[in-house]
py3Dmol code that shows the C-alpha trace and the ligand (Angstrom):
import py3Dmol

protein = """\
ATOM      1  CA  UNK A   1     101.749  55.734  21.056  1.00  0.00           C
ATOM      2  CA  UNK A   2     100.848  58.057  18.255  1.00  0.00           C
ATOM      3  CA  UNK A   3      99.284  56.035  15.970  1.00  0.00           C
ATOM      4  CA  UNK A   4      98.913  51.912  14.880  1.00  0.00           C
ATOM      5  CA  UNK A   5      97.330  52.586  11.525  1.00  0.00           C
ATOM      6  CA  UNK A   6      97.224  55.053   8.656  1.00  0.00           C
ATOM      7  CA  UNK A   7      93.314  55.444   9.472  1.00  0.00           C
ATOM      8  CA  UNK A   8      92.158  59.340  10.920  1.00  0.00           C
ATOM      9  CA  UNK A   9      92.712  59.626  14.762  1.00  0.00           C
ATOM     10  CA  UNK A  10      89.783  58.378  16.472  1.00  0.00           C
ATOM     11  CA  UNK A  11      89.115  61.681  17.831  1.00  0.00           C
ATOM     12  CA  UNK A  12      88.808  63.179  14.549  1.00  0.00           C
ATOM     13  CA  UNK A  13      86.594  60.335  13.147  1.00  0.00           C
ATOM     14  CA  UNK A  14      84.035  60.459  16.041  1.00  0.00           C
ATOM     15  CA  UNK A  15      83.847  64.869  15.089  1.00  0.00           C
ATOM     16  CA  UNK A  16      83.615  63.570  11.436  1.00  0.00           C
ATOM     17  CA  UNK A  17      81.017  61.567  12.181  1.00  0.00           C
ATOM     18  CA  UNK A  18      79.182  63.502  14.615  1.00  0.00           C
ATOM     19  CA  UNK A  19      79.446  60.659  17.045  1.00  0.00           C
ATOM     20  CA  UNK A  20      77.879  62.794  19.545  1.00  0.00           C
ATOM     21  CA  UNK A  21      78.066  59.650  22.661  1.00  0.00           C
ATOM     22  CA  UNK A  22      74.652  58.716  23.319  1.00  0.00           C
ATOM     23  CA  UNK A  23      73.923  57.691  27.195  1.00  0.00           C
ATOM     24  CA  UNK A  24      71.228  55.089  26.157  1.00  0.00           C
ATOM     25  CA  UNK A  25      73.494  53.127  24.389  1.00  0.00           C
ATOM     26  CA  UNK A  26      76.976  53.015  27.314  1.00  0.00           C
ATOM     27  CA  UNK A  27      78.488  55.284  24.900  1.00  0.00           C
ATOM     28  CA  UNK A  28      82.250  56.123  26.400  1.00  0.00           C
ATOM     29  CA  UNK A  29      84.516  55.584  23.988  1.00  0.00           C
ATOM     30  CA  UNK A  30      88.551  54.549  24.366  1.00  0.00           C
ATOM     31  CA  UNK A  31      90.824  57.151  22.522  1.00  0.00           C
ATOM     32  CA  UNK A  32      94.008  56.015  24.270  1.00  0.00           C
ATOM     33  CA  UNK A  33      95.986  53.709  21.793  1.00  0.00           C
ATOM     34  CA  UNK A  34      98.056  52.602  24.609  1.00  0.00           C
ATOM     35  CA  UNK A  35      95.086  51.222  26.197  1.00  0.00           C
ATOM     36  CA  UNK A  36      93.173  49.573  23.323  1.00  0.00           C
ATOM     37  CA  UNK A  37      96.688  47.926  22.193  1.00  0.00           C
ATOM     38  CA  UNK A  38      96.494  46.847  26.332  1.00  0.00           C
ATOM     39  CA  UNK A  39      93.256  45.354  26.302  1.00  0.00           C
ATOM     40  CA  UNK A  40      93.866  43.580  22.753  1.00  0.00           C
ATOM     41  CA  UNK A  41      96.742  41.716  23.447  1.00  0.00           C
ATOM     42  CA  UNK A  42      94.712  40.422  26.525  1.00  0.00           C
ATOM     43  CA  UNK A  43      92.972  38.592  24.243  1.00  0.00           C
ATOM     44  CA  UNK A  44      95.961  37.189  22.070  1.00  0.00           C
ATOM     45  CA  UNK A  45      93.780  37.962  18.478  1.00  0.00           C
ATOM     46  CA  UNK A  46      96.118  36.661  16.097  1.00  0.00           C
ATOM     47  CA  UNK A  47      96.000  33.074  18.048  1.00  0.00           C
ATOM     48  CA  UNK A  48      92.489  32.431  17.328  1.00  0.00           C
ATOM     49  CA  UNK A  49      90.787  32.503  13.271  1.00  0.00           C
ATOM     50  CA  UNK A  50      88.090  34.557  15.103  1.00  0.00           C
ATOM     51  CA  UNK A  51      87.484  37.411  17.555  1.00  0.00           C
ATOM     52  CA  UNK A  52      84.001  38.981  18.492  1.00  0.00           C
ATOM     53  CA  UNK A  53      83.278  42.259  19.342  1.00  0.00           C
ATOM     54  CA  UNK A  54      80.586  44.061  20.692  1.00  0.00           C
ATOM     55  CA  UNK A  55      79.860  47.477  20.730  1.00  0.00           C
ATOM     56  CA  UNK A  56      82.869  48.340  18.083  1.00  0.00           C
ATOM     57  CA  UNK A  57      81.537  52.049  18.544  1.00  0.00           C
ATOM     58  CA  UNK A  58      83.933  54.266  16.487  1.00  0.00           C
ATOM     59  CA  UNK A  59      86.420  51.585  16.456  1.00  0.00           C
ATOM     60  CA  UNK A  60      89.410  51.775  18.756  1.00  0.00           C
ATOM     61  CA  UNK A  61      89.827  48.663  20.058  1.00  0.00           C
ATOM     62  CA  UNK A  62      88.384  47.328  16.763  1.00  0.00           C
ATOM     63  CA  UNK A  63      91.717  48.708  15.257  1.00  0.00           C
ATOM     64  CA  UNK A  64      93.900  47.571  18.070  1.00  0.00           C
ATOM     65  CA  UNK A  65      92.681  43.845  17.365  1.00  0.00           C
ATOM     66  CA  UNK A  66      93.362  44.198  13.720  1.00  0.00           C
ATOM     67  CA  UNK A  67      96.895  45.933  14.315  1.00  0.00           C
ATOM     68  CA  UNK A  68      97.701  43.145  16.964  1.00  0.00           C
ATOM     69  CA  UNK A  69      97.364  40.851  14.368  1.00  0.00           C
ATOM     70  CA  UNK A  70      93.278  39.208  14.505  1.00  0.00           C
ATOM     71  CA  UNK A  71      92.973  36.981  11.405  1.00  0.00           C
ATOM     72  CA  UNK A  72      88.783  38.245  11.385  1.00  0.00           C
ATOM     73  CA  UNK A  73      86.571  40.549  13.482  1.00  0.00           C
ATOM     74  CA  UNK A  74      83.333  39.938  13.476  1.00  0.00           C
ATOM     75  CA  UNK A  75      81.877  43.533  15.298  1.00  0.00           C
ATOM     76  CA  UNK A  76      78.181  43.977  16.304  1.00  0.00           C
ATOM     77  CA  UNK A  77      77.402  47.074  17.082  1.00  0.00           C
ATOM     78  CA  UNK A  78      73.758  48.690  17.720  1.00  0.00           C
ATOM     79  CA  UNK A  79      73.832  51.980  16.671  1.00  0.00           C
ATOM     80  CA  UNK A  80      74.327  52.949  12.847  1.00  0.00           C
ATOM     81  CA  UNK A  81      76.196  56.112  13.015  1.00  0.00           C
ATOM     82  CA  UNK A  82      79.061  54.638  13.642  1.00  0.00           C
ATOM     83  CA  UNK A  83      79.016  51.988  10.449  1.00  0.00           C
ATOM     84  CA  UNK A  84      80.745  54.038   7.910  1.00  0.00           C
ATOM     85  CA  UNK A  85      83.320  54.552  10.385  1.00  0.00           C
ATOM     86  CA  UNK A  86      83.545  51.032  10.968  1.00  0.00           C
ATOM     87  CA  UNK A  87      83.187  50.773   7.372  1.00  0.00           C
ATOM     88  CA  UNK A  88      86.730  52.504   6.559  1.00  0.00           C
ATOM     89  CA  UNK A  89      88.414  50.408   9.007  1.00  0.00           C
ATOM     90  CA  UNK A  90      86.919  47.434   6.999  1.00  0.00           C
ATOM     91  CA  UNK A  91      88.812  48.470   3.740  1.00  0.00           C
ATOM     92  CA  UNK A  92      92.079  49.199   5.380  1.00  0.00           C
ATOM     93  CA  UNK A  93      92.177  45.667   6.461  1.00  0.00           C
ATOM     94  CA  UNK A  94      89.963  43.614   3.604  1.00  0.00           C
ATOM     95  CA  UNK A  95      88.434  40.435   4.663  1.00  0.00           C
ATOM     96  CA  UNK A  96      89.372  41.135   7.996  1.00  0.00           C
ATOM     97  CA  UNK A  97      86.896  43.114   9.410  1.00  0.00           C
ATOM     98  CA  UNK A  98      82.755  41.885   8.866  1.00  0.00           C
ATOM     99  CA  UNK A  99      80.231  44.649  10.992  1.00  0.00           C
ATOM    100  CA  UNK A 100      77.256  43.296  12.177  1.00  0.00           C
ATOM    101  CA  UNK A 101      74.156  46.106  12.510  1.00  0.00           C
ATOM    102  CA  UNK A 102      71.743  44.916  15.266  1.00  0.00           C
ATOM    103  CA  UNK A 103      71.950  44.311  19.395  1.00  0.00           C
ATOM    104  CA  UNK A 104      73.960  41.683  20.687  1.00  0.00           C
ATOM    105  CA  UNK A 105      71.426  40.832  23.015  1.00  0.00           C
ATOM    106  CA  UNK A 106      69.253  39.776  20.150  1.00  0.00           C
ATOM    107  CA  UNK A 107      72.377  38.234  17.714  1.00  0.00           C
ATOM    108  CA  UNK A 108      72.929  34.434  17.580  1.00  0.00           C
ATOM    109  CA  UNK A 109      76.712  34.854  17.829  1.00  0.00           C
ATOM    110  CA  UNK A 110      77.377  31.188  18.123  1.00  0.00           C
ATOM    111  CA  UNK A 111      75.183  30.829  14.476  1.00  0.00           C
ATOM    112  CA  UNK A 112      77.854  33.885  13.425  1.00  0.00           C
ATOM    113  CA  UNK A 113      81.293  32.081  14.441  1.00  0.00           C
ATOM    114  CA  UNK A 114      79.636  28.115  13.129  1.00  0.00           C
ATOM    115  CA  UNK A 115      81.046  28.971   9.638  1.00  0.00           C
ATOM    116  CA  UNK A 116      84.610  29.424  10.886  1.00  0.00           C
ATOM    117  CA  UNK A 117      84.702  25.880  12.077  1.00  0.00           C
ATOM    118  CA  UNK A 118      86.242  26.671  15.298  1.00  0.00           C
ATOM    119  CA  UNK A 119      86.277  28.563  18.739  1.00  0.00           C
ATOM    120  CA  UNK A 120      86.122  32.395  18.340  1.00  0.00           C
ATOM    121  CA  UNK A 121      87.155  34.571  21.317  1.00  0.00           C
ATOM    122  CA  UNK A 122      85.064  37.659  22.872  1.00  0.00           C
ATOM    123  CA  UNK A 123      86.862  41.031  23.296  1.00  0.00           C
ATOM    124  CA  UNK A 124      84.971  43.497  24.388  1.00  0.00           C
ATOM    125  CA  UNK A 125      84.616  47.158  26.044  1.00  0.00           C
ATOM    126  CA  UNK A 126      81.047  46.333  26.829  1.00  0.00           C
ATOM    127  CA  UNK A 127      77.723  49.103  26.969  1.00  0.00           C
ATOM    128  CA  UNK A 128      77.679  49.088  30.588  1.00  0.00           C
ATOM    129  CA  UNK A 129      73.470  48.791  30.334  1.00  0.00           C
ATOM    130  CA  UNK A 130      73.676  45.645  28.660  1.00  0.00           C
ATOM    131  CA  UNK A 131      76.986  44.178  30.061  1.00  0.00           C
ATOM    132  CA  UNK A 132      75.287  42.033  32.658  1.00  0.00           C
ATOM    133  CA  UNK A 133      72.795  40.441  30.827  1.00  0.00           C
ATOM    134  CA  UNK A 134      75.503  39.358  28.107  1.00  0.00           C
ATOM    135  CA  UNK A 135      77.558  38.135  30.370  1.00  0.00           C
ATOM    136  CA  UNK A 136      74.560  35.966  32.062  1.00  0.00           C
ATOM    137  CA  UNK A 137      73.806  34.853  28.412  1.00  0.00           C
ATOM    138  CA  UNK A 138      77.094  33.434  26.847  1.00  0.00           C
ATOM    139  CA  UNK A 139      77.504  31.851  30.571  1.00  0.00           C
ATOM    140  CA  UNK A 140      74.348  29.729  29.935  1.00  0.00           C
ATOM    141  CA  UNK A 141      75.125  28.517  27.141  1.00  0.00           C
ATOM    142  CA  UNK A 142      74.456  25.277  25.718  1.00  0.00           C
ATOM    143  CA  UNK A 143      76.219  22.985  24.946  1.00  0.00           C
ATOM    144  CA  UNK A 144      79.482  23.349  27.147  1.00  0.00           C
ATOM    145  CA  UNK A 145      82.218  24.032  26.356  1.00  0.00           C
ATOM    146  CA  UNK A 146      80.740  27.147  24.250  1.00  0.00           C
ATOM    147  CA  UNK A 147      82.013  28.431  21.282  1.00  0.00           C
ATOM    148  CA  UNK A 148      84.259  30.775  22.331  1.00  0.00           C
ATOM    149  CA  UNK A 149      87.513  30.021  24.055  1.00  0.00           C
ATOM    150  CA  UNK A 150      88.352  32.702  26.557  1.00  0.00           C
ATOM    151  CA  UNK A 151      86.357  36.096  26.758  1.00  0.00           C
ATOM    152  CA  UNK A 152      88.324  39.736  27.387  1.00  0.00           C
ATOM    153  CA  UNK A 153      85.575  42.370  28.964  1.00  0.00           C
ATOM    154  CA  UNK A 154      85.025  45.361  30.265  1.00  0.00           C
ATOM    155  CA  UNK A 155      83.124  45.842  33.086  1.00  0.00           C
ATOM    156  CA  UNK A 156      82.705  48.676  35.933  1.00  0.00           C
ATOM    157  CA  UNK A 157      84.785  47.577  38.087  1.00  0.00           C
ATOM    158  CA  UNK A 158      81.909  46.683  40.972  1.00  0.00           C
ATOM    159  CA  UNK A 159      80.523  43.963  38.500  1.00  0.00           C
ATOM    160  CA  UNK A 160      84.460  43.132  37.745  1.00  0.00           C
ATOM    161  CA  UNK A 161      84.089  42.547  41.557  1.00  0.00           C
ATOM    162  CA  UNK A 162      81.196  40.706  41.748  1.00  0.00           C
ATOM    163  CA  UNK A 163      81.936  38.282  38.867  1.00  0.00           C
ATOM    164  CA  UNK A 164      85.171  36.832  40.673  1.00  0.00           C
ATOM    165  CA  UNK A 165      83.464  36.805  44.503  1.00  0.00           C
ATOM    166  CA  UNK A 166      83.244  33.981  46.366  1.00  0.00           C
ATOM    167  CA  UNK A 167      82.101  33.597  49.299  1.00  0.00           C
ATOM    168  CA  UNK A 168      85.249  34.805  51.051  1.00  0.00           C
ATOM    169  CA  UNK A 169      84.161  38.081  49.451  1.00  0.00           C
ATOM    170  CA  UNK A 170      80.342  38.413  51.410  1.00  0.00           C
ATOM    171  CA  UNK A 171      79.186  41.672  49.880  1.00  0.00           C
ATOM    172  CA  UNK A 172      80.075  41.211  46.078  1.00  0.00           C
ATOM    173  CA  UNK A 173      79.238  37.523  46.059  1.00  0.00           C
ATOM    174  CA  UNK A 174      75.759  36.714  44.158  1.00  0.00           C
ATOM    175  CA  UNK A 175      74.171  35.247  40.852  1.00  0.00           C
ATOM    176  CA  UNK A 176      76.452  36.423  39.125  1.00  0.00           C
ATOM    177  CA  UNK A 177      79.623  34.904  41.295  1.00  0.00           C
ATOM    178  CA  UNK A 178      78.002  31.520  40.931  1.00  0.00           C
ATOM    179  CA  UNK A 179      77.770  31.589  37.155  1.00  0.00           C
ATOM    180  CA  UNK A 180      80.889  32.819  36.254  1.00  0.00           C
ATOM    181  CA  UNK A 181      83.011  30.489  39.157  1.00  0.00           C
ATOM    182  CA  UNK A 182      80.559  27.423  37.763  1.00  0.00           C
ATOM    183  CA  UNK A 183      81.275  27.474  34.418  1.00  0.00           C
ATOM    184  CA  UNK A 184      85.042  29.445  34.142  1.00  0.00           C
ATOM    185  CA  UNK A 185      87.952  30.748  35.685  1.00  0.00           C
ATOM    186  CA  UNK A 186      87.703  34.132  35.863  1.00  0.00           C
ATOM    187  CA  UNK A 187      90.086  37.149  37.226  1.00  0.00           C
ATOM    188  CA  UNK A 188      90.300  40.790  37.033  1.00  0.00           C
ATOM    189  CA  UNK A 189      93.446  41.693  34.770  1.00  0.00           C
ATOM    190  CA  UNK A 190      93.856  45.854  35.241  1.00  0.00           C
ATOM    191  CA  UNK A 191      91.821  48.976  35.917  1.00  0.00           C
ATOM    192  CA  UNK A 192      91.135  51.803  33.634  1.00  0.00           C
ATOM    193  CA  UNK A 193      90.586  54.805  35.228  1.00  0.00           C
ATOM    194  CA  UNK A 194      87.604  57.067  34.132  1.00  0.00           C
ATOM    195  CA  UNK A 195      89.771  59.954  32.924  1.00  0.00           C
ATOM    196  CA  UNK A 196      90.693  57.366  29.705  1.00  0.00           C
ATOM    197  CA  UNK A 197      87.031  57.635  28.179  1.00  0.00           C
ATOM    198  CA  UNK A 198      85.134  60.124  26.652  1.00  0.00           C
ATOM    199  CA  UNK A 199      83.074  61.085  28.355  1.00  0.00           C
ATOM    200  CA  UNK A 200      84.363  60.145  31.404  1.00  0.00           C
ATOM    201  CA  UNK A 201      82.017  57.539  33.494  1.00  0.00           C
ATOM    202  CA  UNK A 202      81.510  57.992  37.278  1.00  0.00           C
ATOM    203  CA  UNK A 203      83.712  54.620  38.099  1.00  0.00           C
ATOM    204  CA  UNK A 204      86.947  52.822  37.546  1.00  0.00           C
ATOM    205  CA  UNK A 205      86.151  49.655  35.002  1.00  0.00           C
ATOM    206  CA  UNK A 206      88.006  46.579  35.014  1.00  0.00           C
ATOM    207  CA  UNK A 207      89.467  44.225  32.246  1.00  0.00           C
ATOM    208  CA  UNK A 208      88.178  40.927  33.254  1.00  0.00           C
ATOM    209  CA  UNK A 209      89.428  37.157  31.433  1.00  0.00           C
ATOM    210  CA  UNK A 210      87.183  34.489  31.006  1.00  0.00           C
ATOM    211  CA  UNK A 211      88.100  30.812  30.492  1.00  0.00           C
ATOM    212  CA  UNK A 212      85.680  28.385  30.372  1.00  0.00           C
ATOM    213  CA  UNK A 213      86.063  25.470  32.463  1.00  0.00           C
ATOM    214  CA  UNK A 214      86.019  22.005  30.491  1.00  0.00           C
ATOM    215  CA  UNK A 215      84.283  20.380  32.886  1.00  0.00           C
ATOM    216  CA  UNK A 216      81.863  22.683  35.334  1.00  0.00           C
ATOM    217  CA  UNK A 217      80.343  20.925  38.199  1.00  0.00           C
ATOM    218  CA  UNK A 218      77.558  18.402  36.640  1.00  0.00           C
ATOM    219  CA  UNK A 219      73.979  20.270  36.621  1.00  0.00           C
ATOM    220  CA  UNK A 220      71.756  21.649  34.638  1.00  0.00           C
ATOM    221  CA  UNK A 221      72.424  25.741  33.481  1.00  0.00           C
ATOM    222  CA  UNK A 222      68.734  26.284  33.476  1.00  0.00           C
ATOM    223  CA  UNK A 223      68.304  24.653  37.337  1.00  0.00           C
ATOM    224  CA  UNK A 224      71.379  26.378  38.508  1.00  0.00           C
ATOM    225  CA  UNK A 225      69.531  30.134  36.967  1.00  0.00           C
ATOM    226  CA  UNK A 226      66.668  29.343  38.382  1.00  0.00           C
ATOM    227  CA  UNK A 227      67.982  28.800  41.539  1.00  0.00           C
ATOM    228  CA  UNK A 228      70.600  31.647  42.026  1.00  0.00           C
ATOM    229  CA  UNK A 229      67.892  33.735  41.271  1.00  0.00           C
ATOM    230  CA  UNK A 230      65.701  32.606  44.065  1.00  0.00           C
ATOM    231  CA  UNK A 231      68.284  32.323  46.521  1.00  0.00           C
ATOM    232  CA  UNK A 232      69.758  35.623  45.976  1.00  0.00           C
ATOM    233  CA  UNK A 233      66.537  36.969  45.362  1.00  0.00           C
ATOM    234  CA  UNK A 234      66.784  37.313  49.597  1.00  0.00           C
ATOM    235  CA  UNK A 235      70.352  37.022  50.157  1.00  0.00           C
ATOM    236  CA  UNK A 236      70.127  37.788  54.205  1.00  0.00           C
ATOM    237  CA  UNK A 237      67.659  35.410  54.588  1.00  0.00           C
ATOM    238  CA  UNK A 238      67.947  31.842  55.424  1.00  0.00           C
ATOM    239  CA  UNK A 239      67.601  28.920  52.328  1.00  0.00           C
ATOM    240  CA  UNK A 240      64.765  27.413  54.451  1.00  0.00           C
ATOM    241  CA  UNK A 241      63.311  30.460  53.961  1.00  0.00           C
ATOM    242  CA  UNK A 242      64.685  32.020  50.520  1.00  0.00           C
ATOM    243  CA  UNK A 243      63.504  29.082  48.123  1.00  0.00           C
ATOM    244  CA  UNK A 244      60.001  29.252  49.548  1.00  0.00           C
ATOM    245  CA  UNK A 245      58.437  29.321  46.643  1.00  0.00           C
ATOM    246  CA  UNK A 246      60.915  27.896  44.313  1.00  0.00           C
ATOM    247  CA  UNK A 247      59.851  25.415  41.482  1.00  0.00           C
ATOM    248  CA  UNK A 248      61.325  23.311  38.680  1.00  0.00           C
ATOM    249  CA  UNK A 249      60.236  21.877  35.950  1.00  0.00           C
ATOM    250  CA  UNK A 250      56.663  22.616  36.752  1.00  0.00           C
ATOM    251  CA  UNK A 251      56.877  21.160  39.983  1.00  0.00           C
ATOM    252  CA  UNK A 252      57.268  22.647  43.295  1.00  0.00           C
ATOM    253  CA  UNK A 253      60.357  22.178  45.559  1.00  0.00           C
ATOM    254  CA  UNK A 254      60.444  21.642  49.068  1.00  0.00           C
ATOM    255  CA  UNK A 255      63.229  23.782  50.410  1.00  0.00           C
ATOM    256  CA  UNK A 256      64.370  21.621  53.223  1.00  0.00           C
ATOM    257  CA  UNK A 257      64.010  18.605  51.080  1.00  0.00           C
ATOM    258  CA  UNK A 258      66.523  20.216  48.798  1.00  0.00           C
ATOM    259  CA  UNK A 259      68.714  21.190  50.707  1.00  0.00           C
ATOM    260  CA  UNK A 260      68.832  17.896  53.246  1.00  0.00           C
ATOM    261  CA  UNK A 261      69.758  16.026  49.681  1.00  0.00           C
ATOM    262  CA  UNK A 262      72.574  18.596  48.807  1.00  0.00           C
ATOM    263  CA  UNK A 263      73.846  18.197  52.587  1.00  0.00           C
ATOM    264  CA  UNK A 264      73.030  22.235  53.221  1.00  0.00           C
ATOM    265  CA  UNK A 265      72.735  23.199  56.244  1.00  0.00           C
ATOM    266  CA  UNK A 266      68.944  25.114  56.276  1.00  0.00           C
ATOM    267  CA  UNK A 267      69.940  28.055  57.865  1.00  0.00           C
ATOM    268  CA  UNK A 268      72.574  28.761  55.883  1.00  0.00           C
ATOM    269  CA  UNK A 269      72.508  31.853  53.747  1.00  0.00           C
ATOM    270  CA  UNK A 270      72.874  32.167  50.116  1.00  0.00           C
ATOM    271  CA  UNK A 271      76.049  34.595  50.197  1.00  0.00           C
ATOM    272  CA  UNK A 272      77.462  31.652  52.448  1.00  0.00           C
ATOM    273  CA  UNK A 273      77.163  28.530  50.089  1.00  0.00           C
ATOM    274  CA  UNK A 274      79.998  27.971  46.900  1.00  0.00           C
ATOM    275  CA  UNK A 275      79.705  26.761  43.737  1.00  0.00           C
ATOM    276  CA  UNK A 276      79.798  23.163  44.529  1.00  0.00           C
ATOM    277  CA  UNK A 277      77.081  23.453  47.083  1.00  0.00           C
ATOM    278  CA  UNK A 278      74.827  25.745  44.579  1.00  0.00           C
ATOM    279  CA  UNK A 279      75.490  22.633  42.084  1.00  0.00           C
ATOM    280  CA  UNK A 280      74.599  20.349  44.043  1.00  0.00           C
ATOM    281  CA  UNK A 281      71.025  21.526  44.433  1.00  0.00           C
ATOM    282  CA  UNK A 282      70.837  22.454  40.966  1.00  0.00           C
ATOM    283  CA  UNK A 283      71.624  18.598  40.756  1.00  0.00           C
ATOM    284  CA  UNK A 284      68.408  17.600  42.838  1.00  0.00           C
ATOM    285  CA  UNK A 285      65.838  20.306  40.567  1.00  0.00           C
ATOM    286  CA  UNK A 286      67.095  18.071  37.603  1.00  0.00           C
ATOM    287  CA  UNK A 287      65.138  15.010  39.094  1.00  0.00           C
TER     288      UNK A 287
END
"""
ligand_1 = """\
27
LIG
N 84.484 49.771 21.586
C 84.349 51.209 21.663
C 85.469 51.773 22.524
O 86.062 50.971 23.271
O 85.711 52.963 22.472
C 82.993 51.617 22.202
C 82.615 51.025 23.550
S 81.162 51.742 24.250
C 81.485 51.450 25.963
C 79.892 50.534 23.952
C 79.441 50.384 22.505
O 78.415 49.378 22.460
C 78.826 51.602 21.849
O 79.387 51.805 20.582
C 77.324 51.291 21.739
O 76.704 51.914 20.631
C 77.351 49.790 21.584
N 76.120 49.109 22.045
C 75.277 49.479 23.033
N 74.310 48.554 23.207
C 74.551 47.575 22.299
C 73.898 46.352 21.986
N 72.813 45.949 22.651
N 74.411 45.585 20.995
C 75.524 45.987 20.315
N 76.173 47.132 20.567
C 75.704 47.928 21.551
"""
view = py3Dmol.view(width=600, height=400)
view.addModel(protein, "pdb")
view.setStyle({"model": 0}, {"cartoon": {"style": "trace"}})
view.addModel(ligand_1, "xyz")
view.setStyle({"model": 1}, {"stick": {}})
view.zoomTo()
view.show()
């Protein structure tokens, strides 16, 4: 594919812009229209009134969303030498395109989408220093089911990993596993091999979808954080011994008293218990 728009190759926009990629920031940007057009129709942008974006960057898969047909964009993106880029993409497609200047981390996206009225949908090649704790973020949210319908991300491809372990899969199977298999369905869709950014990273990343479950296994986000984090804190050691030192709500928990009332064997091992069992003590820190 040559081009999808009349807009300046993105190659040429990022030299016009002296988009020098910036490290700090996860800078490694998509050139390859092929691939952008890939990843957007993931996400199906035309059947939902709004997509998010973060990190638009110099706008490739900004542009892919638009030319596959997304009704609005809403793009926040932290660093402000790429806005008037993003700006010219906004007047080729008028009304379509609204940039948001700040850090995602810090953005009240559900606030952003409450105008349109509905669920918006999250495509993203994400900064991979910030990736994680995103992730971790719109997975907690409250209430459930969140505001967004399904989310399209890119990952490295050993968080891809770790996001759709169970705990068939030993190694890659943590905090992370839990949240995403408590509260959606999630699966690994392609790779994208390094050569297709600039600059290149070190790893293969991953297009992972995200769709949240209607009904996740009854407990409280906060508990089941809390207690992912403990438990994986020391994933080779036993629960008996891993949530020494756990407490909830102000009060401290007896390990083996949790773990008799979630019907957990104590010297089990964190990388060893599933979703439902992980609920099912979140359950008992809930009182
Ligand atoms: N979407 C573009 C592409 O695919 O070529 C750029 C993706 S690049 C991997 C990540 C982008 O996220 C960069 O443009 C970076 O400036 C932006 N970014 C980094 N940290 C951010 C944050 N906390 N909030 C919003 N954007 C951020």
């Amino acid at each position: 594919m040559s081009a999808i728009d009349d807009l300046p190759a993105l190659r040429d926009i990022v030299r016009d812009h002296g988009l020098l990629p910036k490290k700090s920031l996860g800078q490694n940007f998509l050139f390859d229209l092929n691939l952008t057009a890939r990843i957007a129709r993931a996400a199906q942008p035309a059947a939902v009134p709004v997509i998010v974006e973060i990190g638009p960057g110099p706008g490739g898969l900004t542009r892919a969303l638009l030319a596959e047909g997304a009704h609005k964009v809403i793009a926040i993106e932290r660093d402000e030498r790429c806005l008037p880029a993003l700006a010219q993409i906004a007047g080729r497609y008028p009304g379509r395109l609204d940039v948001i200047h700040g850090d995602a981390l810090e953005t009240d996206l559900a606030g952003l989408v409450a105008t349109a009225g509905c669920k918006a949908r999250i495509c993203a090649n994400l900064p991979y220093n910030v990736a994680t704790p995103l992730l971790v973020q719109w997975l907690l949210s409250e209430p459930w089911p969140p505001w967004f319908d399904r989310m399209v991300l890119m990952f490295q491809r050993e968080v891809a990993e770790r996001i759709v372990a169970t705990p068939v899969q030993r190694e890659d199977y943590g905090r992370l596993g839990v949240l995403a298999g408590w509260r959606t369905r999630a699966r690994i869709l392609f790779d994208i091999p390094p050569s297709a950014f600039t600059p290149p990273p070190k790893v293969v990343s991953s297009v992972v979808e995200l769709t949240p479950r209607e009904s996740p296994a009854d407990c409280r986000a906060a508990d089941l954080s809390n207690l992912t984090r403990f438990a994986f804190g020391q994933r080779r050691k036993m629960l008996r011994q891993s949530l020494k030192g756990l407490s909830a709500h102000g009060q401290p928990v007896e390990p083996l008293a949790l773990l008799e009332a979630a019907g957990i064997e104590p010297t089990r091992r964190a990388e060893e218990v599933d979703v439902e069992g992980f609920a099912a003590m979140a359950r008992f820190l809930g009182g």
